[in-house]
C-alpha positions as CSV (number, residue, x, y, z in Angstrom):
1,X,0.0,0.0,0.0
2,X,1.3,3.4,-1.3
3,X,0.6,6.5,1.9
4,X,0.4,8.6,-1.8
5,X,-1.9,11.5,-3.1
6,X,-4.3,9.0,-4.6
7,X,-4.7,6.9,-1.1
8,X,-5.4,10.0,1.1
9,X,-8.0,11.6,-2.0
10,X,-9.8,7.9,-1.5
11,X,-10.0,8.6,2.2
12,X,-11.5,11.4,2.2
13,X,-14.1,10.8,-1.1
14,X,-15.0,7.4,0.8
15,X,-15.3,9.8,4.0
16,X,-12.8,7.3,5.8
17,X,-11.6,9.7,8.0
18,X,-11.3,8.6,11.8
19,X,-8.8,10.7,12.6
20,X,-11.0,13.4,12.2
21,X,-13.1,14.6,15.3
22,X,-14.5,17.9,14.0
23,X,-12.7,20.5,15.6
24,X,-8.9,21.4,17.1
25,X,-8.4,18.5,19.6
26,X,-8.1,19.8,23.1
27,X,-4.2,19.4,23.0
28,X,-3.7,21.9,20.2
29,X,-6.3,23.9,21.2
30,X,-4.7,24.4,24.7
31,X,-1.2,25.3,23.2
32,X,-2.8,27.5,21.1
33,X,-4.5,29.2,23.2
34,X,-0.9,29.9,25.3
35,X,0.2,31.6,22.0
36,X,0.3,35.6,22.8
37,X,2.1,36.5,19.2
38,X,-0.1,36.7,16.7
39,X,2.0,38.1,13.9
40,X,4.3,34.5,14.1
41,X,4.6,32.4,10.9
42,X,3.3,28.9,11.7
43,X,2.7,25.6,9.0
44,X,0.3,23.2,9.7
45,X,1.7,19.7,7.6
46,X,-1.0,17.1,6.5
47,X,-3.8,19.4,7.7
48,X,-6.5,17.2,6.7
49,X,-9.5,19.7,7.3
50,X,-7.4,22.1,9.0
51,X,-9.8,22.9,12.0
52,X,-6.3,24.2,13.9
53,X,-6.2,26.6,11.3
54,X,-9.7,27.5,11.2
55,X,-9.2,28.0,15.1
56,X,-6.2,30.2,14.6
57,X,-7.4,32.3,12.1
58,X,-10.8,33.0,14.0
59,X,-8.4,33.8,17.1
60,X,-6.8,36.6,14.6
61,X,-3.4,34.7,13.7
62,X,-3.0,36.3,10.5
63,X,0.2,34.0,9.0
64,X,-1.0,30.5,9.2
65,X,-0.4,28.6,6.1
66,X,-1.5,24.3,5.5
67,X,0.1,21.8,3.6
68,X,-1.7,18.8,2.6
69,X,-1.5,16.0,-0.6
70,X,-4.9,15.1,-0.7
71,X,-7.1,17.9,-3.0
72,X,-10.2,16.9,-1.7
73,X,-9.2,17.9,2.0
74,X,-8.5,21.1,1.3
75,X,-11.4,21.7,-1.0
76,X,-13.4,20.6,1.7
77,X,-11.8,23.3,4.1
78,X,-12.3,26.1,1.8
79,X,-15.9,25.7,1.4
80,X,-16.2,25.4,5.7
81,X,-14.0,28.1,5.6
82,X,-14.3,30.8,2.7
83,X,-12.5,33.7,5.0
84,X,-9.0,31.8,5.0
85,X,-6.6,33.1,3.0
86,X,-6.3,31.2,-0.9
87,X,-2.6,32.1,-1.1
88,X,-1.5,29.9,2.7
89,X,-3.2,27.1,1.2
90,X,-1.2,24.5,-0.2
91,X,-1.3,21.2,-2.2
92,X,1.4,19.6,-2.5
93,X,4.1,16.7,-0.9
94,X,5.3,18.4,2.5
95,X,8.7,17.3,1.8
96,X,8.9,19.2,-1.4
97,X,7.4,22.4,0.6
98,X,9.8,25.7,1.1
99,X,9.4,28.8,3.2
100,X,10.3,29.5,6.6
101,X,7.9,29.3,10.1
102,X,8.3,30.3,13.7
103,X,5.6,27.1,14.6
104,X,5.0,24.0,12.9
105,X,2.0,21.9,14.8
106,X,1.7,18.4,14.7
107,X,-1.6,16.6,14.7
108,X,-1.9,13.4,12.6
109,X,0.8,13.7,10.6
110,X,3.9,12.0,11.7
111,X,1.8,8.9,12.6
112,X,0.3,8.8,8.8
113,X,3.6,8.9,6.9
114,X,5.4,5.7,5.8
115,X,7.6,5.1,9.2
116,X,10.9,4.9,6.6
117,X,10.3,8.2,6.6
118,X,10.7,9.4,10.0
119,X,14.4,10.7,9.7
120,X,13.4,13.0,6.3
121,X,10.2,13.9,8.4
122,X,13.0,15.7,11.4
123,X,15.4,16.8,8.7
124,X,12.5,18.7,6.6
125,X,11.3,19.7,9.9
126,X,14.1,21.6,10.9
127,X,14.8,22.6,7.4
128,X,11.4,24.6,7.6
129,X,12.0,26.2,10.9
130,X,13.6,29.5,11.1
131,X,16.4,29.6,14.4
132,X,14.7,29.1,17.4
133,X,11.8,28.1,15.7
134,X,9.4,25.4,17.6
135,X,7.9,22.2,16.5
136,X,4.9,21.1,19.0
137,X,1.8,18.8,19.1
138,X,1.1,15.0,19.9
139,X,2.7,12.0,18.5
140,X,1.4,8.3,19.2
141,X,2.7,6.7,21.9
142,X,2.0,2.7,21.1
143,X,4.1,0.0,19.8
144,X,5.4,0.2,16.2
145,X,3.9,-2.2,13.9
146,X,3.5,-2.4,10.2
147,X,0.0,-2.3,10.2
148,X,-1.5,1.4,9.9
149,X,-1.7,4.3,9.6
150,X,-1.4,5.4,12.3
151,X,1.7,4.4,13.2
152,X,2.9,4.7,16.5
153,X,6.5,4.6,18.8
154,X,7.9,5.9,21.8
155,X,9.6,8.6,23.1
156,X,12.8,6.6,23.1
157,X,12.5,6.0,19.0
158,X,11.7,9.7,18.5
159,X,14.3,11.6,20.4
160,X,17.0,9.7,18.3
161,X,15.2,11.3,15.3
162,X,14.9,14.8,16.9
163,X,17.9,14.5,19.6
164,X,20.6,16.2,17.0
165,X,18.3,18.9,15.5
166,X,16.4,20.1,18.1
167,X,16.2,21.1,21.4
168,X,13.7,18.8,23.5
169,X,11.8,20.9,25.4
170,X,9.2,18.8,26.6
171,X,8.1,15.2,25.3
172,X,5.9,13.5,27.9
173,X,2.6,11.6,28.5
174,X,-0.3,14.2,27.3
175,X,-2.4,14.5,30.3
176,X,-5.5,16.2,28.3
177,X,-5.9,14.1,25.3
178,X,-9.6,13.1,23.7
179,X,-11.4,10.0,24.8
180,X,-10.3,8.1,22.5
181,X,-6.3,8.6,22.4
182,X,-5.8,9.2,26.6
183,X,-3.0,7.0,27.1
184,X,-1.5,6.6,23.8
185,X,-0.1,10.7,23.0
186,X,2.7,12.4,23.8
187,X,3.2,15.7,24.0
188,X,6.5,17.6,22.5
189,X,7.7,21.1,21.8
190,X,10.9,21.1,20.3
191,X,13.4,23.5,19.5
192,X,15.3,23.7,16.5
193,X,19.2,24.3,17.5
């Protein structure tokens, strides 16, 4: 099975999306909410419907720009949500993305990409980052297998992926996930050296 364009376009025409809960999980929503700059440049990878950057925007973050493979999920966000701006919308392969943030958030991403690609995943990840920049959100927190997505790991597996690029801030047991994920998230903010 190819994690390609065509595969996430099927999810989302067959409305196989149970990853999806309808608005910012309470995570994101949380941190965001700690955010006081509103003027910072943040990327949200594999945004699916984007309700982070629905939230954002509504909370008057005026540089928030999403990156997603799959057409039909961001065809579906700019119908929910007309106001966002065209020109931060963008479809395309995350790894072939360019420009420069302050924040990237994690939500669903990391866990849905091909786990061979979990170095390149870091390496872009810092590549995009401007000095100082953070990375923060939830990763899975359950064995690795090969079936998925998701995909999980532990802690242990991903600070030898972000150990030399970043600066771990905090990755630890997330104490306000939803129903359905308490137990199995960790929460990280890292800090690109």
């Amino acid at each position: 099975m190819e994690l390609d364009k065509d595969f996430w376009n099927t999810r989302y025409a067959e409305n196989q999306t149970g990853w999806d809960v309808g608005a910012p999980t309470t995570p994101l929503k949380e941190f965001i909410d700690t955010l006081e700059d509103k003027s910072i440049r943040i990327l949200i990878p594999g945004c699916g419907n984007a309700y982070e950057a629905e939230y954002l925007h509504e909370q008057g973050f005026g540089n928030v720009s999403v990156i997603d493979i799959a057409p039909l999920a961001l065809e579906g966000f700019k119908k929910r949500a007309p106001h966002f701006p065209a020109d931060h919308l963008f479809c395309g392969d995350f790894f072939e993305h360019e420009g420069q943030y302050d924040l990237i958030l994690e939500q669903t991403f990391f866990c849905a990409l091909d786990p061979k690609l979990r170095s390149d995943y870091a390496q872009k990840m810092h590549e995009l980052l401007a000095p100082n920049g953070k990375l923060a959100g939830v990763l899975f927190c359950f064995e690795l297998t090969a079936e998925g997505p998701p995909f999980g790991g532990s802690a242990k597996e991903y600070e030898g992926y972000f150990g030399g690029l970043f600066r771990i801030e905090q990755m630890s047991p997330c104490m306000n996930s939803i129903a359905p994920r308490l137990g199995r998230e960790l929460w990280v903010e890292l800090e690109r050296m």
